[in-house]
DRENDOTOR-327715 format. One line per field, with one value per residue: residue in one letter; x, y, z of N, C-alpha, C in turn; residue number from 1. Coordinates in nm, 2 decimals, padded with zeros to 4 digits. Example, Ala and Ser with C-alpha at 12.3 -4.5 7.8 and 13.67 -1.06 7.14 Angstrom:
BEGIN
resn: (a,s)
n.px: (01.32,01.28)
n.py: (-00.57,-00.22)
n.pz: (00.78,00.71)
ca.px: (01.23,01.37)
ca.py: (-00.45,-00.11)
ca.pz: (00.78,00.71)
c.px: (01.32,01.29)
c.py: (-00.33,00.00)
c.pz: (00.78,00.79)
resi: (1,2)
***
This chain:
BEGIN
resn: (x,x,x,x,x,x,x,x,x,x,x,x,x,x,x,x,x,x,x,x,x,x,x,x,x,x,x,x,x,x,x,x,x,x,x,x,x,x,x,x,x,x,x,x,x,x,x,x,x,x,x,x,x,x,x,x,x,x,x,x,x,x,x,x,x,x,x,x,x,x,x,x,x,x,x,x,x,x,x,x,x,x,x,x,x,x,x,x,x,x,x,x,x,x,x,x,x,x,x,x,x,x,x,x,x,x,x,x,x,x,x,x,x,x,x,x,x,x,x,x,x,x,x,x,x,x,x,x,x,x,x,x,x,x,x,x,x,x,x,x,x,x,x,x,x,x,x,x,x,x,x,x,x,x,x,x,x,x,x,x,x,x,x,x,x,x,x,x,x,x,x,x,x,x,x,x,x,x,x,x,x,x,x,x,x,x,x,x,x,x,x,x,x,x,x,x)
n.px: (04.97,04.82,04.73,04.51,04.37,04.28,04.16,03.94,03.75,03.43,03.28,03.20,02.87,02.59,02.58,02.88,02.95,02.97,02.78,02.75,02.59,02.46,02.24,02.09,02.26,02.18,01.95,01.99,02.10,01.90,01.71,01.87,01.93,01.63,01.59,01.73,01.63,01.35,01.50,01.62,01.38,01.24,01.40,01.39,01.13,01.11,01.22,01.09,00.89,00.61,00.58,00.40,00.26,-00.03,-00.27,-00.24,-00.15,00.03,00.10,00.20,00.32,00.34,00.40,00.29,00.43,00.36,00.37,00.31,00.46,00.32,00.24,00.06,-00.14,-00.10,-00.16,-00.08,-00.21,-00.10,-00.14,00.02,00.39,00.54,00.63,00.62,00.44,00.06,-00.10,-00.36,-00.54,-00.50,-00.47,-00.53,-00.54,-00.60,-00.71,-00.68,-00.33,-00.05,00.25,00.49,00.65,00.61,00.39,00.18,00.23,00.13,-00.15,-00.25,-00.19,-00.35,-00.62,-00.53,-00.58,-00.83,-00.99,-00.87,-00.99,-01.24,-01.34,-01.35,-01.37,-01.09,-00.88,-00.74,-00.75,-00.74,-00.78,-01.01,-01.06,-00.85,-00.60,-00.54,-00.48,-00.63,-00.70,-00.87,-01.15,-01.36,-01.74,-02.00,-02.33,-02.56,-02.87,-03.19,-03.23,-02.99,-02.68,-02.39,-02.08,-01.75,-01.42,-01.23,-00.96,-00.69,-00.37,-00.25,-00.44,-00.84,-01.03,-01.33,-01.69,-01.81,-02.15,-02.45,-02.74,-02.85,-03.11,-03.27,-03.27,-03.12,-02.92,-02.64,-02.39,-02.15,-02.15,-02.23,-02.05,-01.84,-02.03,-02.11,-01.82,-01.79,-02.00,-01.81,-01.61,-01.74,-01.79,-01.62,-01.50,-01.69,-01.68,-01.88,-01.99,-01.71,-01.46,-01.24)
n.py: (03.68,03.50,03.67,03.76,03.61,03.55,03.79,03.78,03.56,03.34,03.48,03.31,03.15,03.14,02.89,02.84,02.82,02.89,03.13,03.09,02.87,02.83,02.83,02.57,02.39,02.47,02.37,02.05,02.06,02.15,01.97,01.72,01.78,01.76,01.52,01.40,01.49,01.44,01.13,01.07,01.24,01.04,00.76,00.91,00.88,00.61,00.51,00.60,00.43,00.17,-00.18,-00.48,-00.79,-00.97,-01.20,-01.35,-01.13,-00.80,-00.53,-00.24,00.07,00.39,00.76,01.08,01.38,01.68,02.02,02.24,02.06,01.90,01.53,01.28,01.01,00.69,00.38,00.05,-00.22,-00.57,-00.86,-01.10,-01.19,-00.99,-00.68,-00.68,-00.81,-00.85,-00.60,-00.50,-00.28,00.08,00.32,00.68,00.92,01.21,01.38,01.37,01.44,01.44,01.50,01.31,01.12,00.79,00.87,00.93,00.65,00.43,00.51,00.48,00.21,00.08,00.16,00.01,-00.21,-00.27,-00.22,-00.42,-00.66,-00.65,-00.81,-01.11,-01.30,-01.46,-01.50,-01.74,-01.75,-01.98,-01.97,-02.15,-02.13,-01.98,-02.00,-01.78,-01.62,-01.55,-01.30,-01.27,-01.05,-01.11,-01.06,-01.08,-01.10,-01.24,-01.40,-01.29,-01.23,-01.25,-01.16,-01.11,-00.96,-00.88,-00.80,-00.82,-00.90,-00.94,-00.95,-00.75,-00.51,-00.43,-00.59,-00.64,-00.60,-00.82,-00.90,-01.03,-01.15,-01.39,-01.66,-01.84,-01.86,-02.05,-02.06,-02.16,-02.00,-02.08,-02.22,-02.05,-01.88,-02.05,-02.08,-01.80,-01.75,-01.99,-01.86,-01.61,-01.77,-01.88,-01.65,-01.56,-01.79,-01.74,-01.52,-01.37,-01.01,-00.96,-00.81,-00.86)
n.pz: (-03.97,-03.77,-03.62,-03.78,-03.89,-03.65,-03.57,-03.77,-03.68,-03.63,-03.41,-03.05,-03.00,-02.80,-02.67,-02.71,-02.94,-03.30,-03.45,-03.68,-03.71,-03.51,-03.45,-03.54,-03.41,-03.12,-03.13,-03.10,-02.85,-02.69,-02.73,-02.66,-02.41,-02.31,-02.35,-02.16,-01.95,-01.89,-01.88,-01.60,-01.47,-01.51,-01.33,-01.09,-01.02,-01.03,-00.82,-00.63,-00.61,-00.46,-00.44,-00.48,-00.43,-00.50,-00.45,-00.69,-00.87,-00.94,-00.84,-00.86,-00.69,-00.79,-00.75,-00.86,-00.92,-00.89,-00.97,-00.77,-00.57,-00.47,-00.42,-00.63,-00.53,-00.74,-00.90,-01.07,-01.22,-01.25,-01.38,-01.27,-01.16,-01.22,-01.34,-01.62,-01.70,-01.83,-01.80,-01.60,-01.45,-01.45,-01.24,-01.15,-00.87,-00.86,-00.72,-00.46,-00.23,-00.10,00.10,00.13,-00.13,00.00,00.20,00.01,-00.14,00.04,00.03,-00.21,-00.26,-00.07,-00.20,-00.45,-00.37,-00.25,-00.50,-00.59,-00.46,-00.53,-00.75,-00.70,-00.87,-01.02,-01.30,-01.60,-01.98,-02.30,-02.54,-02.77,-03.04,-03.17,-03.01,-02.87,-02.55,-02.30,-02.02,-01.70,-01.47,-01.28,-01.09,-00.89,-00.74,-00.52,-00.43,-00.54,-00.84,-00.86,-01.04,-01.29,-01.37,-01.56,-01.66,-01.91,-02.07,-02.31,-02.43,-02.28,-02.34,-02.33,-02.37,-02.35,-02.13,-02.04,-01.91,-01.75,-01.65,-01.39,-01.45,-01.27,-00.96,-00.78,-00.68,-00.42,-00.22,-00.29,-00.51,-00.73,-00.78,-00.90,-01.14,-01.22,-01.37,-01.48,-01.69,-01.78,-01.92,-02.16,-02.24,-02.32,-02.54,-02.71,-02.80,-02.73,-02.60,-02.65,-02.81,-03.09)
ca.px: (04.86,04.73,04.62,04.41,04.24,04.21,04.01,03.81,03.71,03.33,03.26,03.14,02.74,02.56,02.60,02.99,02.91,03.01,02.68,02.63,02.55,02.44,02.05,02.09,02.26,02.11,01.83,02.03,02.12,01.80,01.65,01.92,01.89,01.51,01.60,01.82,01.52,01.32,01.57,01.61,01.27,01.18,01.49,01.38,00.98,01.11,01.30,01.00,00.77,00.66,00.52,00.37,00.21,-00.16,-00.39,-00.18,-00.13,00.16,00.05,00.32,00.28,00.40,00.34,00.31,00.44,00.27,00.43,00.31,00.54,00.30,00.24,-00.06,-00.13,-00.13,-00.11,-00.09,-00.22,-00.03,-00.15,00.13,00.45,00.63,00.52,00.66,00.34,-00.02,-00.13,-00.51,-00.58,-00.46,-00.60,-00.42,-00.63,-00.57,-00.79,-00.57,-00.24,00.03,00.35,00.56,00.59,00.57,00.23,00.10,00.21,00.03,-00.30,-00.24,-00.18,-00.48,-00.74,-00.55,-00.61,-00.95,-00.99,-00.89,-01.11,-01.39,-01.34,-01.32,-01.32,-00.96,-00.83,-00.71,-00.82,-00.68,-00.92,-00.93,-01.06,-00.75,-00.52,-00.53,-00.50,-00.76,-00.74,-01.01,-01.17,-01.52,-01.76,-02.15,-02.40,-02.63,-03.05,-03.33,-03.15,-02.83,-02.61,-02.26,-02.01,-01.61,-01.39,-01.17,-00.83,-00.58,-00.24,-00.28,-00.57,-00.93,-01.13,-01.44,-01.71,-01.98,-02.20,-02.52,-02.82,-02.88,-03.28,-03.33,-03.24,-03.11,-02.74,-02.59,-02.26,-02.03,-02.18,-02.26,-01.88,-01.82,-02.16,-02.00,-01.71,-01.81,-02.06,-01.70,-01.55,-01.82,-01.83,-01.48,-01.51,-01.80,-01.69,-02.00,-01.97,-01.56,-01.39,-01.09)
ca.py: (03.60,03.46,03.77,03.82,03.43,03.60,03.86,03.77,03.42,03.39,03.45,03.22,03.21,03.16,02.77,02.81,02.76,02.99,03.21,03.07,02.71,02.87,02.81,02.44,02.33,02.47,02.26,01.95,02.05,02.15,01.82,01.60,01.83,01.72,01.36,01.33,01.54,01.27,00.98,01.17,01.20,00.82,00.71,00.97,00.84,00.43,00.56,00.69,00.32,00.07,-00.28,-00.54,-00.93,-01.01,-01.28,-01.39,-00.97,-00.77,-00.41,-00.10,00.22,00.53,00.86,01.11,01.49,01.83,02.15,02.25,01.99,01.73,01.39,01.23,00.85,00.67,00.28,-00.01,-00.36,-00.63,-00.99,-01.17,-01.17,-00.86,-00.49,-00.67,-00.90,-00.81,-00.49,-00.52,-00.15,00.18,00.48,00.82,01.04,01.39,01.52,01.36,01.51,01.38,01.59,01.26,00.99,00.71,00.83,00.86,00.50,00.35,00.52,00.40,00.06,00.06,00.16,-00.09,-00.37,-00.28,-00.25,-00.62,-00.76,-00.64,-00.91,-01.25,-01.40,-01.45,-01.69,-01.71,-01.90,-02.00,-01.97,-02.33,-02.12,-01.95,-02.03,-01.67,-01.66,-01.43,-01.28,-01.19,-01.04,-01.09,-01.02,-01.12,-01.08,-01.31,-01.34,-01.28,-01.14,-01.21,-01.07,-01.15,-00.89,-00.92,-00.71,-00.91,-00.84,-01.00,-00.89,-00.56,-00.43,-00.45,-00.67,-00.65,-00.59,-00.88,-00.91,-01.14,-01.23,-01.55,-01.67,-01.90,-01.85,-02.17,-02.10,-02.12,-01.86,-02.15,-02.29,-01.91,-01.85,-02.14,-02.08,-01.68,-01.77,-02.09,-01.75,-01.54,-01.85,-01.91,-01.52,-01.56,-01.85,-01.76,-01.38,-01.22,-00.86,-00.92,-00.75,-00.89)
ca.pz: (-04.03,-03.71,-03.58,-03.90,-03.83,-03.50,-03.58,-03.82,-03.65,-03.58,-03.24,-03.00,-02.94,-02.67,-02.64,-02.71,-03.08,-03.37,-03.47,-03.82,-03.69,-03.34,-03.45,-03.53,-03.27,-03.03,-03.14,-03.10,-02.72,-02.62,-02.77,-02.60,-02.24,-02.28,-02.32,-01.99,-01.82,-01.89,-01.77,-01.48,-01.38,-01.50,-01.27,-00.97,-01.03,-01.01,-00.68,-00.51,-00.67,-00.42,-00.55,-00.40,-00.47,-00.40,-00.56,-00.84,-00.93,-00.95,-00.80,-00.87,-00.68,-00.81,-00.66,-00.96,-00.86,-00.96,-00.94,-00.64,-00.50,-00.40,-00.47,-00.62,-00.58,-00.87,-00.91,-01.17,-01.14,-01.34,-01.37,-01.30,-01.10,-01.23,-01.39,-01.74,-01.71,-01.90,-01.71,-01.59,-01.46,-01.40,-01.19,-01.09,-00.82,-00.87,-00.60,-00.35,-00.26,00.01,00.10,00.03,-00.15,00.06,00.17,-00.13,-00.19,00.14,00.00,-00.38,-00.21,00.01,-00.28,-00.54,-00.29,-00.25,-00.59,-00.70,-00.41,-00.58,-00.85,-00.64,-00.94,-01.12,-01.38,-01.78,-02.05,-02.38,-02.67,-02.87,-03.17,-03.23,-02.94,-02.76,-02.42,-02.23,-01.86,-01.67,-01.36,-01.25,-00.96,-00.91,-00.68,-00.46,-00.42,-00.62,-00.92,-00.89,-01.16,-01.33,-01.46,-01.60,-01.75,-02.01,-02.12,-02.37,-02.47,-02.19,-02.34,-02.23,-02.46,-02.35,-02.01,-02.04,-01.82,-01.75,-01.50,-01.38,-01.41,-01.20,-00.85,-00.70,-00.66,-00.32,-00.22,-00.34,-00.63,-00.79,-00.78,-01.02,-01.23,-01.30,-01.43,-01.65,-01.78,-01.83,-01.99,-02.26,-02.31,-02.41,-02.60,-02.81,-02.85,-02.68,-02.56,-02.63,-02.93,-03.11)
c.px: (04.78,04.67,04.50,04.31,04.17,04.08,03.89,03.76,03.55,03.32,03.17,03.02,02.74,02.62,02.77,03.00,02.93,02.79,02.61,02.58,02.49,02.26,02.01,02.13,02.28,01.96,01.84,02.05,01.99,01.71,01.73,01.92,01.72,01.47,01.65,01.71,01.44,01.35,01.56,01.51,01.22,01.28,01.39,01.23,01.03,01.17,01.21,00.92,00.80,00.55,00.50,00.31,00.07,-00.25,-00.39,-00.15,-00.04,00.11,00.18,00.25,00.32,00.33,00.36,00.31,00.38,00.34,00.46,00.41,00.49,00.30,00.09,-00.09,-00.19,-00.05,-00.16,-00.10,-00.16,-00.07,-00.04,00.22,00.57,00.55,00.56,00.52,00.18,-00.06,-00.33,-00.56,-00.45,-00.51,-00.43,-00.56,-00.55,-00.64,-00.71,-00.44,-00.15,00.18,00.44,00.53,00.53,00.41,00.16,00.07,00.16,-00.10,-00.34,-00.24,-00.34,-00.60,-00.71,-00.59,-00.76,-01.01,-00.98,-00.94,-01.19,-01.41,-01.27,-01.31,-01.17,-00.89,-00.81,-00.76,-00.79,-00.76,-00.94,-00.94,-00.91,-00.63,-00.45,-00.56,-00.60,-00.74,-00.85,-01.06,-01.28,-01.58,-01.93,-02.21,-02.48,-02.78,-03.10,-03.29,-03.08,-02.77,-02.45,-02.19,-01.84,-01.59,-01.26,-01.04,-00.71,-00.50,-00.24,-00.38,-00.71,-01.01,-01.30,-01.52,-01.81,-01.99,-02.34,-02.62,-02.82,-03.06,-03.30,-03.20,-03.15,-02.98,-02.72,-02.40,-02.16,-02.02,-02.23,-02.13,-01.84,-01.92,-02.08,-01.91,-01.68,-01.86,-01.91,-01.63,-01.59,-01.82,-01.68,-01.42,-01.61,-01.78,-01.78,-01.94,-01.78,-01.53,-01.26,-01.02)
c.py: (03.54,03.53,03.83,03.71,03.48,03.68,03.86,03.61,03.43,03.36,03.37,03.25,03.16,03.00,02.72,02.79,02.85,03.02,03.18,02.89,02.75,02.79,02.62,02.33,02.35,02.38,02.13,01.93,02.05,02.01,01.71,01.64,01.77,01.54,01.32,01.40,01.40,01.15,00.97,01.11,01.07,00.75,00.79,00.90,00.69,00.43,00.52,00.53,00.24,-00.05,-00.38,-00.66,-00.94,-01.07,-01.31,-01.23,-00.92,-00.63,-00.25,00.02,00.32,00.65,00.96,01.32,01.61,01.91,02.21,02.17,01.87,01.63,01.33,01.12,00.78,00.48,00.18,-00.18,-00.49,-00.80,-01.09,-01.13,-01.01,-00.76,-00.56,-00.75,-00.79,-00.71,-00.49,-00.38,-00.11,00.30,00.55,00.85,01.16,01.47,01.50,01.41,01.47,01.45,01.49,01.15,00.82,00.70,00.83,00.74,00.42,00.38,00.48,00.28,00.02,00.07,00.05,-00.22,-00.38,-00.25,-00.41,-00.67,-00.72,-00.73,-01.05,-01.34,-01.35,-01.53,-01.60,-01.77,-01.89,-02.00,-02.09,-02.29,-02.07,-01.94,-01.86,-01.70,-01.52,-01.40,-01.24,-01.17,-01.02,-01.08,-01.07,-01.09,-01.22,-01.28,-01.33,-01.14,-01.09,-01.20,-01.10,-01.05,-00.93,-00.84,-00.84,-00.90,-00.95,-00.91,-00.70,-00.49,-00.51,-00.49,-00.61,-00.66,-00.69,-00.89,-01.01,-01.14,-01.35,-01.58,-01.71,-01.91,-01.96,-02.20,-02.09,-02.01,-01.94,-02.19,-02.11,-01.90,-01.93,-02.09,-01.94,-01.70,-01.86,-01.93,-01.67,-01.64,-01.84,-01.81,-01.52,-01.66,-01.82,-01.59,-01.29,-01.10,-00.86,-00.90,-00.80,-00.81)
c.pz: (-03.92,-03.62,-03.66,-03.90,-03.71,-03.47,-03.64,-03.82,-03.61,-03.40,-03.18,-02.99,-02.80,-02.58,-02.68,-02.86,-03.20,-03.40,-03.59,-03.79,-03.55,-03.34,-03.41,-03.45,-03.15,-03.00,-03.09,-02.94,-02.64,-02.62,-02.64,-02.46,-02.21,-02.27,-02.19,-01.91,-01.79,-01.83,-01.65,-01.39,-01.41,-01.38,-01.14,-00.96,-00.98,-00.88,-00.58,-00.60,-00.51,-00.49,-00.41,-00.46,-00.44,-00.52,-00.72,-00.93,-00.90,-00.88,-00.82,-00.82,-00.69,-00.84,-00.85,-00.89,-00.92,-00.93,-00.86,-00.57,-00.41,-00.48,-00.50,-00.62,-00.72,-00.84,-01.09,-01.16,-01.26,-01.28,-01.39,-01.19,-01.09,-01.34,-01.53,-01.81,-01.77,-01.79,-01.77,-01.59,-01.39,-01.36,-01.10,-01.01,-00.80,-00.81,-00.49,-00.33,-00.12,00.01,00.05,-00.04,-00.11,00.11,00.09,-00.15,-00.08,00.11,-00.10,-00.34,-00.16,-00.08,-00.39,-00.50,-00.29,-00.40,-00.67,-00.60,-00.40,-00.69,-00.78,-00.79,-01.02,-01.19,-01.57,-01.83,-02.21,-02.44,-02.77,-02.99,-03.25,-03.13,-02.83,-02.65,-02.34,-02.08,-01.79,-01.51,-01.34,-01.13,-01.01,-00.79,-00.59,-00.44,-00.55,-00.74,-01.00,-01.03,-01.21,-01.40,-01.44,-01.67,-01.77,-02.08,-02.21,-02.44,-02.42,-02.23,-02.32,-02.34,-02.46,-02.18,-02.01,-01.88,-01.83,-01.62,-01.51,-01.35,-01.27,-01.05,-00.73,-00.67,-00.51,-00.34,-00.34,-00.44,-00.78,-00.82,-00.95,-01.15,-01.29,-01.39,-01.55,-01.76,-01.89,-01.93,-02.08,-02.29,-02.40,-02.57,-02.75,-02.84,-02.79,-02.60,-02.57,-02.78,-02.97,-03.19)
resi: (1,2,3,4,5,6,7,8,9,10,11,12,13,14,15,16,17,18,19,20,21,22,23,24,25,26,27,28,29,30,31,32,33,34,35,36,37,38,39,40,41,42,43,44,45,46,47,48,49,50,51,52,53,54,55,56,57,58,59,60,61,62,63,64,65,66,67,68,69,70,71,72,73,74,75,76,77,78,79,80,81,82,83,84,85,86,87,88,89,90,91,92,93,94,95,96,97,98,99,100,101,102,103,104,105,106,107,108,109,110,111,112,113,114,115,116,117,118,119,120,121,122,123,124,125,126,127,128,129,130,131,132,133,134,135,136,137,138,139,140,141,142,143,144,145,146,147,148,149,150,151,152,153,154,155,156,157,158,159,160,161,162,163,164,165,166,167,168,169,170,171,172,173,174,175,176,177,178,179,180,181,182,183,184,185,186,187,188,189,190,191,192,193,194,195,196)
***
């Protein structure tokens, strides 16, 4: 009798699996093999991250790999003390390419730095109409001209880019700084160029 179970048992497939269930879970392996790739590489990617503090910002730099086997810089700017904080921007360059990661992340570092000190202005602001809170980063100009732009962000996404001239000419460096920003405040307040 149990040479007769023996022989007519189905045989193993490929994944160790009898042949009339072989299809389905193989599906189930390859699925859960694509989940631990995944982990994997999120774990081997947060390895190769480095992070850094500057001007009330959170900066993360992680190198992002291609095929080829290089590395492309790639960072992420987070208002606040940690990556869990409202995330301002994000830029990859993909023309660049660095054998490892670390350099990668000294050149992702160096352009996100010069990136947020292109927006001297930085500050939040709580909305009194309906108690949202707003972040924002702005920048302006000087002279016969001068000019005001902000990009606007609540709950990680990007609200809105007002922008603005100023008429009348009569600001000095220190007192423009202030004047911008009341501008960003009131744009926030009153809705202009921001979407809710």
């Amino acid at each position: 009798m149990l040479l007769f179970q023996h022989k007519y048992r189905p045989r193993p497939g490929k994944w160790g699996l009898s042949r009339r269930h072989g299809a389905t879970q193989r599906g189930f392996v390859q699925r859960d093999k694509q989940a631990y790739q995944c982990f994997f590489e999120a774990r081997f990617h947060m390895a190769e991250s480095s992070s850094f503090a500057r001007d009330g910002h959170y900066i993360v730099c992680t190198p992002v790999k291609s095929e080829d086997g290089k590395y492309r810089p790639r960072f992420r700017i987070y208002r606040g003390t940690t990556s869990a904080c409202e995330m301002v921007h994000e830029q990859t360059f993909p023309s660049e390419e660095f054998g490892s990661p670390p350099d990668a992340n000294r050149y992702a570092a160096q352009l996100a730095t010069y990136w947020l000190d292109q927006w001297p202005i930085k500050g939040s602001y709580i909305r009194a109409t309906d108690g949202r809170t707003f972040s924002y980063l702005g920048t302006y100009s000087v002279g016969h001209g001068a000019d005001w732009n902000a990009r606007v962000y609540c709950d990680g996404d990007l609200k809105g880019t007002p922008s603005g001239v100023f008429v009348y000419n009569f600001f000095r460096h220190e007192n423009i700084t202030h004047a911008a920003e009341n501008m960003i405040v009131e744009s926030i307040n009153h809705g202009i160029g921001i979407r809710d």
